[in-house]
N, C-alpha and C positions, 0 to 999 in steps of 0.2 A: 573391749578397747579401753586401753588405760587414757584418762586425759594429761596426766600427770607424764606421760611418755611423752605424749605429742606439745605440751607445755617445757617439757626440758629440750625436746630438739631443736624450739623456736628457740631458745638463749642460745643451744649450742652453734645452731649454724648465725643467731646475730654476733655472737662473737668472733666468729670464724670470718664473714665477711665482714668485721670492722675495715674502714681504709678502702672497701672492692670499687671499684671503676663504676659510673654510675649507673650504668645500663643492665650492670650483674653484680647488684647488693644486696642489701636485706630488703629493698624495696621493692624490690624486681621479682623475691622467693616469694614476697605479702602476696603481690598481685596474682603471681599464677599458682599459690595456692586457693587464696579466693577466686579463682577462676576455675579450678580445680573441684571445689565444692561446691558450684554453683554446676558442672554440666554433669557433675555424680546424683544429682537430684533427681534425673531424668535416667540413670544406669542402673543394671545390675549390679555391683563389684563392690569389694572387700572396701569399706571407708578407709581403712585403718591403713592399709596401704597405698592407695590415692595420699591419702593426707603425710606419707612418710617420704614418697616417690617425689612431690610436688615442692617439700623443703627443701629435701636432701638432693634433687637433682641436678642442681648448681652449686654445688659447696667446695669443689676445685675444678672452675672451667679450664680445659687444655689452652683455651686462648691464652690464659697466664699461668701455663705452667708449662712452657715451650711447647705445647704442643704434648702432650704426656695426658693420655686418655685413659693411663690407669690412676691418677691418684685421687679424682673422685670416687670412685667404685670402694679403692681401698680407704678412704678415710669414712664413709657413710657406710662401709662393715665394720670399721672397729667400731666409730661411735655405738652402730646398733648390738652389739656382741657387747659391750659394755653394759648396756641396758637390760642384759638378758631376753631380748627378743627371740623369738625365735629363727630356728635355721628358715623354713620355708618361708617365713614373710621377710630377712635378710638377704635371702637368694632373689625372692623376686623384686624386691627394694631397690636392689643392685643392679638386675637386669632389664630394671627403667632407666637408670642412671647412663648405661651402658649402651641405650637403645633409643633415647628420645633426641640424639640433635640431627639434627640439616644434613651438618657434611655435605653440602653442594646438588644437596636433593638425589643425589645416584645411591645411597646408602638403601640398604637392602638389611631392614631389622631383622634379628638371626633373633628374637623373640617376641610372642603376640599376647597380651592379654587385654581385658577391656581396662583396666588400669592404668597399663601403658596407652592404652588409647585416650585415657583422659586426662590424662599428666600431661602427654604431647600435646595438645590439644591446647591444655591450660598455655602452657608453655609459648605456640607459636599464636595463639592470643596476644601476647605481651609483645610481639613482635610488629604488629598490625597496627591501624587507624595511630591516633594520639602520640601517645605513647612508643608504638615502635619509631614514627617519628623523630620524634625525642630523642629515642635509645640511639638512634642509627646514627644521627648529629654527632653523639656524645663520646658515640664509642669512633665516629671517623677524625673526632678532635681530639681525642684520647690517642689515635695513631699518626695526628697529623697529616692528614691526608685531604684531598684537595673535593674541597664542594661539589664538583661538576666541572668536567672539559668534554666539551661536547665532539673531540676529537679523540676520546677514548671510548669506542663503543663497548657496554658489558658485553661477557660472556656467559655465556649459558648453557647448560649439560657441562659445569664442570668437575674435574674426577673432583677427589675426596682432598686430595693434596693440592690442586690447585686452588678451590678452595680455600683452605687453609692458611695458603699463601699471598691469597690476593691484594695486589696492595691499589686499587683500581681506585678511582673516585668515590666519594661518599654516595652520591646519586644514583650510581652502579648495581649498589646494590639492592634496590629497591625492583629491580629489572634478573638480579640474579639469584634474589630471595624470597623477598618480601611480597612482593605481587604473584607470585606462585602459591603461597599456603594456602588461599583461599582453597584451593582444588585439590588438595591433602589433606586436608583436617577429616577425621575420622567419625568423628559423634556429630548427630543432627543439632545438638545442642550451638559446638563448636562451629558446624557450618552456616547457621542461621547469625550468629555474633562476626565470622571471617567475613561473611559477605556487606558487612554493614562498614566494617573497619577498612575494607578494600578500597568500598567507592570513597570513603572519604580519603584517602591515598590518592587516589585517583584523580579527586579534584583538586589536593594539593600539588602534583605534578602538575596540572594545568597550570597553577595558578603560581607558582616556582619557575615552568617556561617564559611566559606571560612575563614578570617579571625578568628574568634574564637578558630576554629580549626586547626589552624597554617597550613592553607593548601595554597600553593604557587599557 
């Protein structure tokens, strides 16, 4: 494993998301790839592509690219064809990129490896406790969209496209995303960390009602 590959990809994709929305920037790739090497420590699998899957798996999310699910795939094969990687670790590099989001939780991954098991992983980490907090705020005030109306109930089991589309309360989605990962995540690593970040979600909901309702 070269370091000198995995030191050019970190420039390639900080330059790439120069400007990105704050939820999916270069700080967003730090976190779940340090997240990504912390539940490979506990795995069998290829480092080398945990550590490719985990940069490169956000480097054009569909959310800002109308909805176009191919231009990450094809931008993180040319970078790695650039690089002279090889085909088999570019194919499977790709088929993380291609296989690790939500989609409204009905998405049905068309490929398996313990790689992609810890890349997603790493991934809906960032999603959780703190931080997905944070993210969720940032990206509901990035689309302008309204805190909570407690006259908009979430939805749940939806397709791929509704999803996609939803334009529901910020608080919505914590009921249509975020509080489900816990019981998705894949590695024991990941599920021992999902459960920690959950309940403290959890008592932020409480404590978010509490507040709303002017309850001391």
């Amino acid at each position: 494993m070269s370091p000198d590959l995995i030191t050019t990809t970190i420039s390639f994709v900080k330059n790439q998301l120069k400007g990105a929305e704050g939820g999916h920037d270069w700080s967003h790739i730090e976190r779940v790839y340090k997240n990504a090497l912390l539940i490979a420590k506990d795995e069998d699998c290829d480092l080398q592509v945990v550590q490719l899957g985990a940069l490169l798996h956000d480097i054009a999310d569909s959310k800002f690219h109308n909805g176009d699910e191919s231009v990450g795939p094809k931008k993180a094969r040319e970078f790695l064809e650039n690089q002279n990687v090889s085909e088999e670790v570019i194919a499977h590099v790709v088929s993380i990129i291609e296989n690790i989001s939500y989609k409204g939780g009905n998405f049905q991954r068309k490929f398996a490896s313990k790689e992609l098991d810890i890349v997603q992983d790493a991934d809906r980490l960032d999603a959780l406790g703190a931080i997905g907090i944070a993210r969720t705020f940032n990206y509901g005030g990035f689309k302008n969209r309204t805190l909570y109306d407690p006259e908009i109930q979430p939805v749940l089991n939806m397709s791929k496209n509704e999803y996609k589309n939803s334009e529901s309360p910020t608080l919505n989605h914590f009921y249509e995303k975020l509080l489900l990962l816990k019981d998705k995540m894949n590695t024991e690593t990941g599920k021992k960390i999902a459960l920690q970040r959950h309940e403290f979600m959890e008592d932020f909901l409480s404590q978010f009602y509490a507040e709303w309702n002017g309850i001391q």
